[in-house]
C-alpha positions as a printed Julia matrix, in Angstrom:
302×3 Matrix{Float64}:
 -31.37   19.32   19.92
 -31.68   15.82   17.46
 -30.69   12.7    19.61
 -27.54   10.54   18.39
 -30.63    7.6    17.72
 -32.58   10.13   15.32
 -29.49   10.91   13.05
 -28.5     7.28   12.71
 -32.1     6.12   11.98
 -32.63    8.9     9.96
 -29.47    8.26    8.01
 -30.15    4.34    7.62
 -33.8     5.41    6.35
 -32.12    7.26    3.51
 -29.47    4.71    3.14
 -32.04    2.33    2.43
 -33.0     4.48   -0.62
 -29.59    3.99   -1.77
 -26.76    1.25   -3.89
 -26.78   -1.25   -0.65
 -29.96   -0.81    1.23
 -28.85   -4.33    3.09
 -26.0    -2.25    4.96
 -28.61    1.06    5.43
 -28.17    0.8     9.51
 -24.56   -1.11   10.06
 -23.13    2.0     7.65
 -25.31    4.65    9.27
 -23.74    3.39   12.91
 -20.4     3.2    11.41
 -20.12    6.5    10.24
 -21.2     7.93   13.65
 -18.82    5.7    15.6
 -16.23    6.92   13.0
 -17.7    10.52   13.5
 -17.59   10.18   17.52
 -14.5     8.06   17.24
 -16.36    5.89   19.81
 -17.09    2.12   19.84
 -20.48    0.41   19.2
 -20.86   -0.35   23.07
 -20.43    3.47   23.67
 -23.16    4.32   20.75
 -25.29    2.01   22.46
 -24.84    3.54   25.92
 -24.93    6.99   24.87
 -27.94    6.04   22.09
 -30.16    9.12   23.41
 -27.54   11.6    23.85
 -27.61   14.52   21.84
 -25.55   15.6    19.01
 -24.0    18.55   18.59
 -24.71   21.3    15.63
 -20.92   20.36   14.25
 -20.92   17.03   14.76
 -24.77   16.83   13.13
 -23.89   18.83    9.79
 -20.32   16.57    9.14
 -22.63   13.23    9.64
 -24.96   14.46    7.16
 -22.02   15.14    4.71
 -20.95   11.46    5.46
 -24.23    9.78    4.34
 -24.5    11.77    1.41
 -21.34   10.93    0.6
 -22.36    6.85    1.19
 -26.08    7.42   -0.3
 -23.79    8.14   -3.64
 -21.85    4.8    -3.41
 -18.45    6.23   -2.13
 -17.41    3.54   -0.14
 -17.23    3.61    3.91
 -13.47    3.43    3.85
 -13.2     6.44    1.4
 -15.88    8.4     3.75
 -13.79    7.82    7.03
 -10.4     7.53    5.4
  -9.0     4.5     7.03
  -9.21    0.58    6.62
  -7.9    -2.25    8.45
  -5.49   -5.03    6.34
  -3.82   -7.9     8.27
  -4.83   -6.46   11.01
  -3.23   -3.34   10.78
  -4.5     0.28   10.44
  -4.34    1.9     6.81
  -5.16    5.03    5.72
  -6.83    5.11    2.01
  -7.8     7.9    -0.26
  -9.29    7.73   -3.55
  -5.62    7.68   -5.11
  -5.64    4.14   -3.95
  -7.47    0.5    -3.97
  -9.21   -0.3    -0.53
  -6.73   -2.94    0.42
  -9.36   -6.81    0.11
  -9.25   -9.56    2.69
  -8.09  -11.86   -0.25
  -4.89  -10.08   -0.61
  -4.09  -11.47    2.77
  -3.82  -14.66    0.9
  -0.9   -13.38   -0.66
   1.08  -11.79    1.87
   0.47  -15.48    4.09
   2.1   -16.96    0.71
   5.2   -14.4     0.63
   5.69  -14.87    4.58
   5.82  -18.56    3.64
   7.98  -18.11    0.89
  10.51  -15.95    2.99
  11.1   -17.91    5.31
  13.22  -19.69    2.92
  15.93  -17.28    2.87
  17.65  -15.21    5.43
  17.31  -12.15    4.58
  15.07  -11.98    1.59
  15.34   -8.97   -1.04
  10.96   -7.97   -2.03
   9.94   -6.36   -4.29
   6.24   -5.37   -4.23
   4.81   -3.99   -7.67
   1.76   -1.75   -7.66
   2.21   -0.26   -4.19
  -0.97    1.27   -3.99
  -1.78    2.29    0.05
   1.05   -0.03    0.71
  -0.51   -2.71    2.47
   1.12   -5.5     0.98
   4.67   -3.83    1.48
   4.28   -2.4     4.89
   2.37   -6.03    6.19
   5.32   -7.97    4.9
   7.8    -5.48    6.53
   5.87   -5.67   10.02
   5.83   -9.62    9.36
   9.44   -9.89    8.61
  12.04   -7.46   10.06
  14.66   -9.48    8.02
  13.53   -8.86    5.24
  14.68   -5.65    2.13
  11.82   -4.19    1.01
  11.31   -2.71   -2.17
   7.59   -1.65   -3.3
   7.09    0.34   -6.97
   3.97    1.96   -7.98
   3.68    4.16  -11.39
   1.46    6.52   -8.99
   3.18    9.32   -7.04
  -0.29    9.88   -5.42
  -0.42    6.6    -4.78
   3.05    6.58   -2.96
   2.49    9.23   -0.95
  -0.57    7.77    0.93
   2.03    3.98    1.04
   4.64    6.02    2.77
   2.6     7.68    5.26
   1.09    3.81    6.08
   4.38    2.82    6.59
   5.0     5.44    8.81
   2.17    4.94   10.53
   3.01    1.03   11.52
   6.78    1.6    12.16
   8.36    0.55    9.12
   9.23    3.02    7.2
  13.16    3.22    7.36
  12.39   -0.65    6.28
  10.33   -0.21    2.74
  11.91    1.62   -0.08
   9.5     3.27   -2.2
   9.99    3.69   -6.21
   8.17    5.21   -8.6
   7.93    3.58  -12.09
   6.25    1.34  -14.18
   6.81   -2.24  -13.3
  10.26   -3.49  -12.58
  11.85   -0.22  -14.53
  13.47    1.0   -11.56
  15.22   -1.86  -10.34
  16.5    -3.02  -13.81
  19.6    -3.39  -12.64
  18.76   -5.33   -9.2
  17.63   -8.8    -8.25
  15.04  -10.15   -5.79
  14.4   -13.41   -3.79
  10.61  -12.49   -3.85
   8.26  -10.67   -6.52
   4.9    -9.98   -5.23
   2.29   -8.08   -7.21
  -1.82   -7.55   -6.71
  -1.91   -6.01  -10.21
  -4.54   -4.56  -12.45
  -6.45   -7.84  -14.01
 -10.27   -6.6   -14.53
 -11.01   -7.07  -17.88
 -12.67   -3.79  -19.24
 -15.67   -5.91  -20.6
 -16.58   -6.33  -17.04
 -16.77   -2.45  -15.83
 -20.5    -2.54  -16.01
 -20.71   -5.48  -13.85
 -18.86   -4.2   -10.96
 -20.47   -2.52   -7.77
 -20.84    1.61   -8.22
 -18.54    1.67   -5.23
 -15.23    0.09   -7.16
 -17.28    1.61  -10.8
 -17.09    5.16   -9.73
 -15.17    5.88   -7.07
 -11.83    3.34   -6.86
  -8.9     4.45   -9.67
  -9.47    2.64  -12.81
  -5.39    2.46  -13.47
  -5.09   -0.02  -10.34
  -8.66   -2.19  -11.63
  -8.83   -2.65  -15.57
  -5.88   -4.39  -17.25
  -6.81   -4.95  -20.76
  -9.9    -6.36  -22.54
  -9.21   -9.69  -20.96
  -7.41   -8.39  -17.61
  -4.09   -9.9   -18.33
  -2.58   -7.04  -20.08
  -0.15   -6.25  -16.43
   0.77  -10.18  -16.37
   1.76  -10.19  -20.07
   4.58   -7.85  -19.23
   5.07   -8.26  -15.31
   5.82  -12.13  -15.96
   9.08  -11.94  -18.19
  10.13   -9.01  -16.68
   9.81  -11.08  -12.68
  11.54  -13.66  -14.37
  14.74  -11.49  -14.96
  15.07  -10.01  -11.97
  14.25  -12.75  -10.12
  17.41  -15.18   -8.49
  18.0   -18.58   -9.41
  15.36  -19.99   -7.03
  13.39  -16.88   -6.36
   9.76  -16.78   -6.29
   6.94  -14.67   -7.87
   4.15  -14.87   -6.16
   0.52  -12.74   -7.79
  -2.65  -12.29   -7.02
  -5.77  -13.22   -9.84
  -8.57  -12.86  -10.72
 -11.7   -15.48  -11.5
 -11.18  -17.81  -14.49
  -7.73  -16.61  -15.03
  -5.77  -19.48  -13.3
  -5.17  -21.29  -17.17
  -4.28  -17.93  -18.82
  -1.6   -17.18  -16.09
  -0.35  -20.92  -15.45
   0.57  -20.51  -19.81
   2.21  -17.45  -19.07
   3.91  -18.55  -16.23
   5.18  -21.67  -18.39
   6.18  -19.28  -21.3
   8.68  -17.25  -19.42
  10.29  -20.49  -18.07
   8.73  -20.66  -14.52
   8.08  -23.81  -12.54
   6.46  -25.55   -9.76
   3.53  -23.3   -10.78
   1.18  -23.7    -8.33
  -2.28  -22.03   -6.97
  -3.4   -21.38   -3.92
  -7.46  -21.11   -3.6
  -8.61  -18.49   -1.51
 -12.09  -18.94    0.6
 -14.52  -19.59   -1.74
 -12.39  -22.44   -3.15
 -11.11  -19.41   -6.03
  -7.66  -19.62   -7.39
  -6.35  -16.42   -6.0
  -2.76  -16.58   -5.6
  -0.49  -17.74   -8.76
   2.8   -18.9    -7.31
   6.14  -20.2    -9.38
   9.95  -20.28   -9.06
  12.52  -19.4   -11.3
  14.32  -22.42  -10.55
  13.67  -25.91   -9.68
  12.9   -25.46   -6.21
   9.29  -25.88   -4.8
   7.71  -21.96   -4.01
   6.27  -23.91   -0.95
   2.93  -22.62   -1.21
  -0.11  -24.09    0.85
  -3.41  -24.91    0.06
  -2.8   -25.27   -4.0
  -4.1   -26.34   -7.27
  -1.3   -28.03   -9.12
  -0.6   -26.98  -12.81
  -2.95  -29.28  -14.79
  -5.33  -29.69  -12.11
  -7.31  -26.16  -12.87
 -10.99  -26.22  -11.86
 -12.91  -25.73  -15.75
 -14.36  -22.23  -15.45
 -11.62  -20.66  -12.53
């Protein structure tokens, strides 16, 4: 019987054949630690082992699955974000580390009210949502997606981490279902690849991530256009709206930002020195963000 060692070589030999040959043998140990639901220690301990007829045709499935560009995250159906555990499907994004820039922003923002009313739009897997409700039991959480598929897998993550008698989930477009309601926060990772750009991006997001959470337009700002005016009524005198961007759209959003009557826009850069996180108030209060670029101050090109 086929040793763990000569399924994971084997697998990172055909990996290397495939979209990311640089991650052939970190993937092809993944999937088998994902497989074994062991650690890397115990894959190392138990390299020569053997492996099972079951357990030998469902790893083959998995790189297969990988060789074709699905994504590691789709193949073993979880992720971590903020350092808690997420279950993703197709239906959804694969949550980013730079949308923990925005949740550190919101927890910031919060903690200028005492029991702040979020809203979070585009739920997706509800990682935003369910971090901020694990992050701050004082606060009401509201999180809207258009996507019932896309709801269903948020609600199970909040169920998963304990919160969900604390995040209401809507479905709608935008702020439609809480037209009547106002907010001390809006948060929202929206849509903002332009659809010139499709071509450009990796076969994993290209093929296999939904194209209504990615492409927003022919210039990506299609979501903002309407998400902006629409934060800016529900928000409360001296509430906060707080986004996530994209590269070289910091100018685009700080206008839009201006046009609806926000201020104090600010950015905050994420690691690469990137304007990631648009932040602005609907009063004349400071959003306290961190780390920012001030309106008028944007970096030519970001």
């Amino acid at each position: 019987m086929p040793k763990i060692s000569a399924y994971v070589l084997a697998g990172a030999d055909r990996l290397r054949r495939g979209p990311h040959p640089e991650r052939a043998l970190a993937d092809a140990e993944l999937l088998m630690m994902r497989l074994l639901n062991k650690d890397k220690a115990w894959l190392l301990a138990y390299w020569n082992d053997n492996i099972g007829n079951k357990h030998a045709a469902a790893y083959d499935s998995m790189i297969d699955h990988r060789f074709q560009g699905e994504p590691v995250q789709y193949i073993v159906g979880e992720t971590e974000f903020y350092g808690l555990p997420f279950l993703v499907t197709p239906d959804v994004l694969i949550p980013r580390p730079e949308t923990e820039h925005l949740v550190e922003e919101v927890i910031a923002l919060a903690t200028e009210f005492k029991s702040p009313r979020i809203v979070d739009i585009g739920s997706g897997s509800g990682a935003i949502a369910v971090a901020l409700a694990v992050k701050l039991p004082a606060a009401q959480i509201t999180s809207i997606d258009i996507s019932e598929k896309a709801l269903a897998v948020a609600r199970e993550n909040a169920e998963r981490n304990g919160v969900s008698e604390r995040v209401r989930f809507l479905q709608g477009d935008l702020l439609a279902p809480v037209e009547r309601e106002r907010f001390e926060i809006v948060v929202s990772n929206p849509p903002y690849v332009p659809l010139v750009d499709r071509d450009f991006l990796s076969v994993e997001v290209r093929e296999f991530e939904p194209s209504l959470a990615l492409f927003a337009g022919s210039d990506g700002l299609d979501v903002y256009r309407k998400l902006i005016p629409g934060a800016h009524e529900r928000l409360m005198p001296g509430g906060a709206l707080a986004m996530e961007i994209g590269f070289g759209q910091a100018e685009a959003i700080g206008a839009l930002l201006a046009e609806s009557e926000f201020g104090q826009i600010r950015f905050v850069k994420d690691l690469q020195g990137i304007p990631r996180v648009a932040c602005a108030t609907s009063g004349a209060d400071n959003c306290g963000c961190g780390d920012t670029v001030r309106a008028g101050d944007w970096p030519s090109g970001q």
